[in-house]
C-alpha positions as CSV (number, residue, x, y, z in Angstrom):
1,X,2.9,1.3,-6.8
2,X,2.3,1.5,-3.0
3,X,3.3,-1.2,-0.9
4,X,4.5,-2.1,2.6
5,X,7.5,-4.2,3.0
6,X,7.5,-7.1,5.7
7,X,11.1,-6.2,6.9
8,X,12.9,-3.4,6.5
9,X,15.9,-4.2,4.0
10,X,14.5,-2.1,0.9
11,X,17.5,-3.2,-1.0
12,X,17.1,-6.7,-1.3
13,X,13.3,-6.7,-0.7
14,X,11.6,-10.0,-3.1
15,X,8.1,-8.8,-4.6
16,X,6.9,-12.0,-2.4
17,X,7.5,-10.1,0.5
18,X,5.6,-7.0,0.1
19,X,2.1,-6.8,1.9
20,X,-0.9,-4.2,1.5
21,X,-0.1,-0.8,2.1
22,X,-0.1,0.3,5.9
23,X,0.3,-3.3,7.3
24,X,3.3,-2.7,8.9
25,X,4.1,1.1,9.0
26,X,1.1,3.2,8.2
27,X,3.3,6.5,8.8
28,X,5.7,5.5,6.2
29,X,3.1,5.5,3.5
30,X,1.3,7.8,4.8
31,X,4.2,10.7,4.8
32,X,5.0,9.1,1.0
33,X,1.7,10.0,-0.2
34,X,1.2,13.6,1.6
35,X,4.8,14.8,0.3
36,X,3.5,13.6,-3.5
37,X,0.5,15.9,-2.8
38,X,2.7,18.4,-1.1
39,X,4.9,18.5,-4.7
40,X,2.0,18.3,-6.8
41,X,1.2,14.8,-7.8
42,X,-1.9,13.8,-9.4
43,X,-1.1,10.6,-11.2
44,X,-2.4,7.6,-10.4
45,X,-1.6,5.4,-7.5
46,X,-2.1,1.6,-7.3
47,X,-1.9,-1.5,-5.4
48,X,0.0,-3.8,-6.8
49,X,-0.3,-7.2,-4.1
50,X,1.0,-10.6,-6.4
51,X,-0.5,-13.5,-5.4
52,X,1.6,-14.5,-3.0
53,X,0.6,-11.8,-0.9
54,X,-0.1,-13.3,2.4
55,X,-2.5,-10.7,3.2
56,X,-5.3,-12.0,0.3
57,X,-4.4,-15.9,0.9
58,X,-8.1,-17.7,0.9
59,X,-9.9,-14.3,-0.4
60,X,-11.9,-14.7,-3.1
61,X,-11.6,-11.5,-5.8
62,X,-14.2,-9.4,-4.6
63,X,-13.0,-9.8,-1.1
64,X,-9.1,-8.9,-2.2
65,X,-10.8,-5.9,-3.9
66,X,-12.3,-4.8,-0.9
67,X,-9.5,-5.7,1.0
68,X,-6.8,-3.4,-1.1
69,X,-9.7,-0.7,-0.9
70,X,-9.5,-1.1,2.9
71,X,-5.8,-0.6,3.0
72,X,-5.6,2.5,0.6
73,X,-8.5,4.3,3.0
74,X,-6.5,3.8,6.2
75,X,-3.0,5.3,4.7
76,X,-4.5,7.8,2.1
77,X,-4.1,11.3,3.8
78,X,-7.0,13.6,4.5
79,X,-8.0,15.9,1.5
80,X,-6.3,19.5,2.3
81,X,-8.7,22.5,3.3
């Protein structure tokens, strides 16, 4: 599950508090996802925003699909050559 957190305490991070990949540190996730590649990984990788997530507030489905789609393009790392 990718996710950005709102502040930087990891350890006492509430699932309320996460937001859409890339919102607040696009190089984090970025560097998460090109060292899975890097090692190999080709599982699955979701979004998992609860509905809380400030980011989707007022968006009806199809626009929190398109939204989480959004997010995933601007972090996911460019294919290798």
């Amino acid at each position: 599950h990718l996710a950005d957190p709102a502040r930087g305490d990891r350890q006492t991070l509430r699932d309320v508090e996460r937001s859409l990949p890339g919102e607040f540190s696009s190089t984090r996730v970025r560097s998460i996802l090109a060292a899975l590649a890097r090692h190999g990984y080709d599982g699955p990788v979701t979004v998992e925003p609860l509905s809380r997530c400030r980011s989707l507030e007022g968006l009806d489905p199809l626009q929190r699909a398109r939204k989480v789609r959004e997010a995933l393009r601007r972090v996911w790392p460019p294919a290798p050559p």
